[in-house]
C-alpha positions in Angstrom: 138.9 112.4 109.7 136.5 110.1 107.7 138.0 110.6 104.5 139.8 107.8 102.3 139.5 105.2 99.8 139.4 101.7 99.0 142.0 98.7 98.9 145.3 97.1 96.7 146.4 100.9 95.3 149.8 100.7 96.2 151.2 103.4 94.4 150.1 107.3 94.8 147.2 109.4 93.4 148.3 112.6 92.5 145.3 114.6 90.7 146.1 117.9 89.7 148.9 118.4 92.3 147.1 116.8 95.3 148.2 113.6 96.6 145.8 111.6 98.2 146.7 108.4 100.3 144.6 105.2 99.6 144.1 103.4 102.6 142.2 99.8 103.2 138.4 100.8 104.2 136.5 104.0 103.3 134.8 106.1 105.5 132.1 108.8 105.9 132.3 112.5 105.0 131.8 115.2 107.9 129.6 118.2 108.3 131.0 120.8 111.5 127.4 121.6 111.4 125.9 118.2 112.4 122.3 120.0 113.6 121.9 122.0 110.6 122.1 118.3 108.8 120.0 116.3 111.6 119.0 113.9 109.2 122.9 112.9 108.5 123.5 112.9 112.0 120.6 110.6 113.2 117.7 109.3 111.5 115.6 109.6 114.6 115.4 113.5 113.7 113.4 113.0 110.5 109.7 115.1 111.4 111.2 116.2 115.1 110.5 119.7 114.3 106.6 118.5 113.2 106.6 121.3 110.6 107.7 120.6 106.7 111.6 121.5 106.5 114.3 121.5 103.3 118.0 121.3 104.7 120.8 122.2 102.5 124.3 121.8 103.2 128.0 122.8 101.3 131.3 121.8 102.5 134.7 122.7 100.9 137.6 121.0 103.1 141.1 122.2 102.0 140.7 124.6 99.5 144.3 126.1 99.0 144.9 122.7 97.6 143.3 121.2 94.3 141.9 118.1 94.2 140.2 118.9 97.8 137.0 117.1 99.4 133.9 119.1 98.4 130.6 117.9 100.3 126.7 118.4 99.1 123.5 117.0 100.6 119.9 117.9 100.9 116.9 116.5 102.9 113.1 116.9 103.7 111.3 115.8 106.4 108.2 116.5 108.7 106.1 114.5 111.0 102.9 112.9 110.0 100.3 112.1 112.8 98.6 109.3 110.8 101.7 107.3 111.1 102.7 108.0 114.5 106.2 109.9 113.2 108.2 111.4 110.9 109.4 110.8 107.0 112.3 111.9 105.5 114.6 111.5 102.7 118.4 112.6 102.0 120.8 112.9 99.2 124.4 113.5 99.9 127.5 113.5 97.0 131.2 113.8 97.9 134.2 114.6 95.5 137.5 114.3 96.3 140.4 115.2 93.5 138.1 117.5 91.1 135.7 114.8 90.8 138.1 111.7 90.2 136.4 109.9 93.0 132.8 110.8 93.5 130.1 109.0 96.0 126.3 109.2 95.8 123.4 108.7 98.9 120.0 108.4 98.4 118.4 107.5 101.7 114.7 107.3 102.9 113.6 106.8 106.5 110.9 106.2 108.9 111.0 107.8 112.5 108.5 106.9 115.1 107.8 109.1 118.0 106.5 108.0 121.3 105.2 110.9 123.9 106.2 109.1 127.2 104.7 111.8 129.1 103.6 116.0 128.6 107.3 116.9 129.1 109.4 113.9 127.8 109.6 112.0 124.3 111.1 109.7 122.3 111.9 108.7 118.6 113.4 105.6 117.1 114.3 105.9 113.4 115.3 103.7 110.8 116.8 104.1 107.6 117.5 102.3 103.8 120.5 104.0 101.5 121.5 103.0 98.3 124.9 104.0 97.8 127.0 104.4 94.3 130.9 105.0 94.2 132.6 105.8 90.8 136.1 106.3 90.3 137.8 108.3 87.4 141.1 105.5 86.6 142.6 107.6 84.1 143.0 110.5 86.4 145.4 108.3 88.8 149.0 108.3 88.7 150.9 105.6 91.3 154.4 105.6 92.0 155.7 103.2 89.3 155.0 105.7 86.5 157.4 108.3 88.6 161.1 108.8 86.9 163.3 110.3 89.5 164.0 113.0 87.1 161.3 113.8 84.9 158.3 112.4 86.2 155.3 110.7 85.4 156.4 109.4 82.0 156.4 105.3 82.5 153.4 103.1 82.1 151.7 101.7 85.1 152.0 97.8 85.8 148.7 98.4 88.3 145.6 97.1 87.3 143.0 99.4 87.5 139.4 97.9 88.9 135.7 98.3 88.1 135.2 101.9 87.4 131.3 102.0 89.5 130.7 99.9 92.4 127.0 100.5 94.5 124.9 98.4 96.9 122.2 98.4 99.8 123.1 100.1 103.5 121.1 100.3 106.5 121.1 102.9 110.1 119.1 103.4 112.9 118.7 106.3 116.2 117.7 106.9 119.3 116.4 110.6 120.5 115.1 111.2 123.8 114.3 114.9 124.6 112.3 117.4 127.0 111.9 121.2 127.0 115.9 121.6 127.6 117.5 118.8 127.3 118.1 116.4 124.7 120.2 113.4 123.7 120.5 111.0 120.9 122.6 107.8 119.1 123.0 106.1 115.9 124.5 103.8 114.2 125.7 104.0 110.6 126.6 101.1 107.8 124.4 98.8 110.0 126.3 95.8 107.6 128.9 97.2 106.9 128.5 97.2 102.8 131.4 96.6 101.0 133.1 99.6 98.6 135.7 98.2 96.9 136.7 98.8 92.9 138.0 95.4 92.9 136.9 91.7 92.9 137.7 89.9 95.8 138.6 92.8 98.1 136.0 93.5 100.8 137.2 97.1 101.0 133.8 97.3 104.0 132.7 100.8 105.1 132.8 100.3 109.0 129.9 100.9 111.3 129.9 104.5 112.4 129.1 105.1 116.0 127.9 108.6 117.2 126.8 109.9 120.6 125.4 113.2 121.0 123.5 115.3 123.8 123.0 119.0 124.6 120.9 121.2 126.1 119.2 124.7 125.5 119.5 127.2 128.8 117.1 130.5 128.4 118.8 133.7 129.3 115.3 135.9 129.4 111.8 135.5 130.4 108.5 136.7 129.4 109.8 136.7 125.7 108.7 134.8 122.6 112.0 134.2 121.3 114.5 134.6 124.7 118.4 135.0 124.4 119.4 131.2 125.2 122.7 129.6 125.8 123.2 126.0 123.9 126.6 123.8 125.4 126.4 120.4 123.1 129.1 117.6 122.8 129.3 115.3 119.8 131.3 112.0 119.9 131.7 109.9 116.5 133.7 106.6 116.2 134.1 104.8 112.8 136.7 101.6 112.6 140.2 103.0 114.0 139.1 106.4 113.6 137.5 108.8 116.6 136.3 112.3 117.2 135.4 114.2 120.4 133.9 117.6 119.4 132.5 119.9 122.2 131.1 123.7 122.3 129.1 126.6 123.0 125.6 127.9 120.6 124.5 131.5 121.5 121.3 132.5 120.4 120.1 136.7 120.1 117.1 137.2 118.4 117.7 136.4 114.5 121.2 136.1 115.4 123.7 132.9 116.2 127.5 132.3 117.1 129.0 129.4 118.1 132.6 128.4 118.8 133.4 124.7 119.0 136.7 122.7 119.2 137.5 119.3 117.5 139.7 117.6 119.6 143.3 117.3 118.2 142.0 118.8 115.1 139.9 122.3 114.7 138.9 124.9 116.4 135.1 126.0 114.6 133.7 129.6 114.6 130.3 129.8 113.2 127.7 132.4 112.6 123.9 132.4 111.6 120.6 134.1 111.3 117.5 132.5 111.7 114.9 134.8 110.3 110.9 133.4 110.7 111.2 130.7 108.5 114.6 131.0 107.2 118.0 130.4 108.8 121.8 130.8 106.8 124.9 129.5 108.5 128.8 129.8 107.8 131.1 127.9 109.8 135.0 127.8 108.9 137.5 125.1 110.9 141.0 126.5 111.8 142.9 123.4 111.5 145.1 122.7 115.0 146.8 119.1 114.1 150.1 118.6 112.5 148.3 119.1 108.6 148.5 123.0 110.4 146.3 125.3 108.4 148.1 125.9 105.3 145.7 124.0 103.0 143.1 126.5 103.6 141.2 125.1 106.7 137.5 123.9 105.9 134.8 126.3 105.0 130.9 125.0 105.0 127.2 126.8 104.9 123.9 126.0 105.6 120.7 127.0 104.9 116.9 125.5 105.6 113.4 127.1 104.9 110.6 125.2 107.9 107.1 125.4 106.0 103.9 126.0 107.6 102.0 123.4 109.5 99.2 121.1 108.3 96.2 122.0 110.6 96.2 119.2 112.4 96.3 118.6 116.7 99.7 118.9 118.0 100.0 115.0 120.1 103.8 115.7 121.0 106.4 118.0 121.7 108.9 119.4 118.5 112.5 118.9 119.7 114.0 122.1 120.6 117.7 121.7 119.7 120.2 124.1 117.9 119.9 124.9 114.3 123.6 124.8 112.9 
């Protein structure tokens, strides 16, 4: 899910070995660990933990195959009393076939945070991305340049489009949260920005729609850091394309597993430590649809480092959500 390319290819691209299908509208790459990327997932998260924090974030989907879909992206963010919320700023690159198709985000963005009362809050963000798509034309083979016997060895009659396309886009989210519960929306591609290599063609990347709420349940008392119990659900929507993922977080001292399911598509086991000021995830996604698992399943880690606290007079609550 959310992976494909741009308009009027109608032959194949076949980079070393891999065949990808080239379908009408693009959409957005995925992370299994949405909160250990809560500025991906929702703009509203940017300075909910109040402290200075650095996210960072690998993903390697399909790696028995070459020419697979290999996802970075960093962030910062921390909350600033003098404005009333948090700041926070993200860069996220994607390559699918070794690099023949590569997209670049750089987004800043602006979360304001409202203390309704002692136990409840909310946070509206907002955020500007400026986007850049290149493509790598002499890496793609379509299907007129196959010979039935030997090949690619013909020509191509397809005309191949600009080689860098790039452009403004615009999100926004929701967060409301107490002590144990806490729930959220955004929406994504606010106008939805065209992406297309080629003149004429509004190749749009669709509004993406996500829902998501959970809630942390303490298993101890009279500790500083109690065993707790985290059941979440996750909903995304973008164009034709939907996801329902729902699971379990369990939380032991330094220690963190978690076992999810995507419907129709994955089952997730993942595995962390949070250590003071540190935490480290690995998640792997056993693939469940009719792909089955033989391209190697999905494999993604995470790690974040929260920096001390400006002295300054707590005026809200830090959202207390799940790290990976």
């Amino acid at each position: 899910m959310f992976k494909s390319l741009g308009n009027k290819l109608t032959g194949t691209l076949l980079v070393s070995g891999l065949l990808i299908a080239l379908s009408g509208n693009a959409q957005d790459p995925q992370f299994t660990q949405f909160y250990a990327n809560p500025l991906y997932l929702n703009p509203a998260f940017a300075g909910s933990k109040e402290c200075p924090r650095v996210h960072l974030n690998y993903r390697n989907q399909w790696p028995a195959i070459q020419g697979q879909f290999v996802s970075y992206s960093a962030s910062y963010d921390q909350h600033i009393d003098a404005i009333s919320g948090g700041l926070g700023g993200l860069v996220v690159a994607d390559q699918a076939g070794n690099g023949t198709l590569q997209t670049i985000n750089a987004s800043a963005m602006y979360a304001y945070t409202l203390p309704v009362s002692e136990n409840f809050s909310i946070k509206a963000g907002f955020q500007a991305t400026y986007f850049q798509k290149s493509i790598n034309w002499d890496d793609l083979k379509f299907g007129d340049m196959i010979d039935p016997r030997y090949g690619f060895i013909y020509q191509t009659n397809e005309t191949p489009g600009t080689n860098q396309v790039n452009g403004a886009d615009f999100s926004a989210g929701f967060l409301g949260y107490s002590k144990y519960v806490f729930a959220g929306v955004s929406v994504h591609h606010l106008t939805e920005p065209s992406e297309s290599f080629f003149e004429n063609d509004n190749a749009k990347l669709y509004r993406k729609f996500t829902v998501h709420a959970g809630g942390n349940i303490p298993l101890e008392e009279g500790y500083d850091n109690p065993a707790s119990i985290s059941p979440n659900i996750l909903y995304q929507r973008q164009g034709n394309a939907q996801q329902l993922m729902f699971g379990l977080y369990g939380k032991k001292g330094p220690l963190v597993a978690g076992l999810w399911y995507r419907n129709k598509d994955a089952f997730i086991a993942l595995v962390g430590v949070q250590v003071e000021k540190f935490k480290f995830g690995y998640s792997y996604d056993l693939t469940t649809s009719r792909l089955t698992n033989e391209p190697g399943g999905s494999h993604e880690i995470s790690m974040a480092i929260q920096f001390n606290c400006p002295p300054e007079k707590r005026k809200f609550r830090p959202l207390k959500c799940p790290e990976f």
